[in-house]
Each structure stands twice: as structure tokens, then as C-alpha cells.
C-alpha positions in Angstrom: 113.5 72.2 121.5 110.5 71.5 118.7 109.7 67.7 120.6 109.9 69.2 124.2 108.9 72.6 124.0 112.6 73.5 125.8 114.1 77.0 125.0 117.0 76.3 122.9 119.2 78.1 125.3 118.4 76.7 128.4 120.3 76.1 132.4 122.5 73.5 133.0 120.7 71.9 135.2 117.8 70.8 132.7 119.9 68.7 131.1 122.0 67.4 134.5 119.5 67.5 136.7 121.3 65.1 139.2 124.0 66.9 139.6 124.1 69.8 142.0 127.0 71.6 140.9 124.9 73.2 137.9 122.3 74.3 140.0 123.7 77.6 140.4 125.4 78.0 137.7 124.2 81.3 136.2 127.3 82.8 133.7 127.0 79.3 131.8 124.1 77.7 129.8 123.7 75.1 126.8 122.9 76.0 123.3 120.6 73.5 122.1 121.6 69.9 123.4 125.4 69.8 122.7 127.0 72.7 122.9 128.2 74.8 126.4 128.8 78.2 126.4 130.6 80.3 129.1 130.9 83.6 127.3 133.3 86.3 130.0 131.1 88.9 130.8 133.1 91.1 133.1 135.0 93.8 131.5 138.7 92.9 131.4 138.3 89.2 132.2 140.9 87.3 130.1 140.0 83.7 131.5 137.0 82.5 133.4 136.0 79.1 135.1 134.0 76.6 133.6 132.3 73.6 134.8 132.1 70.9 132.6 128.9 68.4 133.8 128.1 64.6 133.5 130.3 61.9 132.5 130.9 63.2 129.2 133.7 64.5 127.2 133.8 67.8 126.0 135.7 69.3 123.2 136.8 73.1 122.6 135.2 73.7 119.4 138.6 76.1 117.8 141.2 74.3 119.6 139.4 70.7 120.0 141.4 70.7 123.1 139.6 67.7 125.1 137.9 68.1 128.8 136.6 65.5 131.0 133.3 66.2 132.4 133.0 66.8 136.4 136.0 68.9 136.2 136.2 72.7 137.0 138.8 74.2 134.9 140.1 77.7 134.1 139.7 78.7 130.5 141.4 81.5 128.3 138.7 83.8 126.9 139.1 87.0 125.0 136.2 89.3 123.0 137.6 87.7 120.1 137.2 83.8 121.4 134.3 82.9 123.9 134.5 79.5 125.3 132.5 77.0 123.7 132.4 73.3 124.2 130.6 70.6 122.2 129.4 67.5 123.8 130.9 64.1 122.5 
């Protein structure tokens, strides 16, 4: 954020600017430059989808469980555990 003047919570699509999938993404965002966030924010959601971008691996940071990026999957969320990926 400090050598680009970026927000550190910023759209998708500033980071994966090719692909068009993020574009409107709006319930999902990145938290500095390695970390995706795709909190539920509709009372008595248990699960939401997420979009995982680029070529890159992702990794649930509490459960480490492993996602390939391009993939649309359907994630367990609670109040208690909001889903949040770090970039390998």
C-alpha cells in the first residue's frame, strides 16, 4: 500500500486485472497483497461461495485446507469462522 498508494483493502480485480470473473465481485476483497477475505454477510448464511483468482494456490488460514485458484467453491462460514485465504 505505502509504494503504490493502494488501499490496503482493495477489489479483486486490482490485483487480477485480466481476469473478468473478479470484476464483479463485490462480497469479496484482499487484505493487503496476500490474503482473501469473503466474510458471510447475510443473516443466517452458514456457507457462502468464493472465487479463488489467478493461477495461484490458496490456503485456508485455520484449516490450511488447499484451493486451486480459478475455482468457484462453496465454503463453510459461521460468525465464529469467516473465510480467509492466504496466497502461496
Amino acid at each position: 500500500a505505502e509504494l503504490h498508494g493502494w488501499p490496503v483493502m482493495r477489489s479483486l480485480w486490482m490485483h487480477y486485472p485480466q481476469d473478468t470473473e473478479t470484476f464483479g465481485l463485490e462480497k469479496q476483497w484482499m487484505l493487503g497483497e496476500d490474503l482473501l477475505v469473503t466474510p458471510v454477510i447475510e443473516q443466517g448464511e452458514t456457507s457462502t461461495n468464493v472465487y479463488f483468482p489467478g493461477k495461484d494456490n490458496w490456503f485456508d488460514v485455520i484449516s490450511y485446507e488447499k484451493y486451486e485458484g480459478g475455482s468457484h467453491v462453496r465454503v463453510a462460514a459461521s460468525l465464529t469462522k469467516i473465510p480467509v485465504y492466504q496466497r502461496s
